[in-house]
N, C-alpha and C positions, 0 to 999 in steps of 0.2 A: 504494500500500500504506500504511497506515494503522497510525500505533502510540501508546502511550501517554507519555503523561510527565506525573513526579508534580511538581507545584507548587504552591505555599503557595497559602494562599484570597489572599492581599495581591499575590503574583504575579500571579495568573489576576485580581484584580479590574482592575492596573493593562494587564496587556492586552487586556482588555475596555472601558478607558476610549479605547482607541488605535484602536479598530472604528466602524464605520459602522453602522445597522441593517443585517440581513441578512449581514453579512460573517460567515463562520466564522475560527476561531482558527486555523486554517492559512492562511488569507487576509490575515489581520492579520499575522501571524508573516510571511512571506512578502516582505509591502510593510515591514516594519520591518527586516527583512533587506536589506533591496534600498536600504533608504535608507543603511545603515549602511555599507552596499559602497562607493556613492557617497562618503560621506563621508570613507572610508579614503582613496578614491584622492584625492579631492581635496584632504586633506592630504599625501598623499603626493606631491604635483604640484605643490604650495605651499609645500613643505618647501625652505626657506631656507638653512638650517644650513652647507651645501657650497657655497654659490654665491659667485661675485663681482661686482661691479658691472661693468658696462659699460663706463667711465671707468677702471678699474682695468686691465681687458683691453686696451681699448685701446693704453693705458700700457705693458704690456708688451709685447702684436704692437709696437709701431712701435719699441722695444729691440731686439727678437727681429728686427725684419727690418730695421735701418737700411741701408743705404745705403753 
């Protein structure tokens, strides 16, 4: 099913720069979608923020389970 959506001429041109010949604007919309998904997740899988080193963990298991 098939619908409209209004956007600027400078919108529509730069998604028309992101097209192949032949490709239509749901095609292109589409693949720029799907990249963008990709890229969420792999920040979201690269995301640092909460992590700890390996050397750190370490450090604490052998605290945590001495002996």
């Amino acid at each position: 099913m098939a619908s409209t959506m209004a956007v600027s001429t400078e919108v529509k041109d730069e998604i028309k720069s992101f097209g192949s010949k032949g490709e239509t604007y749901d095609d292109i919309l589409r693949r720029i979608i799907g990249v963008a998904k990709e890229r969420q997740l792999q920040m979201l899988l690269m995301d640092e923020s909460n992590t700890d080193s390996v050397e750190n963990a370490l450090k604490r298991a052998k605290i945590k389970w001495q002996k």
